[in-house]
C-alpha positions in Angstrom: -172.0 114.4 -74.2 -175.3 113.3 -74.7 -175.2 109.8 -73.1 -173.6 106.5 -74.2 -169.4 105.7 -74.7 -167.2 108.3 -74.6 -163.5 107.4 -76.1 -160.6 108.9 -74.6 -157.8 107.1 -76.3 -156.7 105.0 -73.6 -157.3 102.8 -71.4 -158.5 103.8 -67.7 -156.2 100.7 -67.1 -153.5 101.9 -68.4 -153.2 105.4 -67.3 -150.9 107.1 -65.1 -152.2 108.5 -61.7 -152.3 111.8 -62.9 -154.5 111.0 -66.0 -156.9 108.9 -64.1 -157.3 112.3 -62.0 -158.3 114.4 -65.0 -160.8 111.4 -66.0 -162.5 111.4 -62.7 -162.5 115.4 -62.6 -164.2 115.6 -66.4 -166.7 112.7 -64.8 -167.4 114.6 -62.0 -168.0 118.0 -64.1 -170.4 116.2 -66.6 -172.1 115.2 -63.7 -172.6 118.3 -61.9 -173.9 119.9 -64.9 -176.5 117.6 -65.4 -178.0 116.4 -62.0 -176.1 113.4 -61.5 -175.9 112.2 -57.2 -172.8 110.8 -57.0 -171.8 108.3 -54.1 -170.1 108.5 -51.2 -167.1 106.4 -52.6 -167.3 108.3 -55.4 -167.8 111.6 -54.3 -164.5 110.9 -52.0 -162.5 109.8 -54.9 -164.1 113.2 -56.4 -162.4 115.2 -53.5 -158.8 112.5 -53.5 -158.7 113.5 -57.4 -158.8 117.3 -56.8 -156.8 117.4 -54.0 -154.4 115.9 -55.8 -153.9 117.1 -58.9 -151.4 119.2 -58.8 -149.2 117.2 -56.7 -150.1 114.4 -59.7 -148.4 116.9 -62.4 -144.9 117.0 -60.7 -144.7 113.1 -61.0 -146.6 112.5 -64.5 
């Protein structure tokens, strides 16, 4: 990604829990490999995502 939209096919409105967790956990990736300072809101819903993701499988 080089800036800009990026389309995943669906809405963030529309997702299930555990979709909206892989969103936030591709997010925070692209960020950490390029510099970005994340919040302290988002930095927790960083941690809330990964935590629980796996759980987030079972139930998707």
């Amino acid at each position: 990604m080089q800036g800009g939209l990026v389309f995943i096919g669906l809405s963030t409105r529309k997702m299930n829990k555990k979709e909206f967790a892989d969103v936030v956990v591709c997010a925070e990736q692209f960020g950490a490999e390029n510099g970005v300072r994340f919040s302290a809101d988002a930095q927790e819903a960083i941690r809330l995502a990964e935590q629980y993701k796996d759980q987030l499988l079972k139930v998707a």
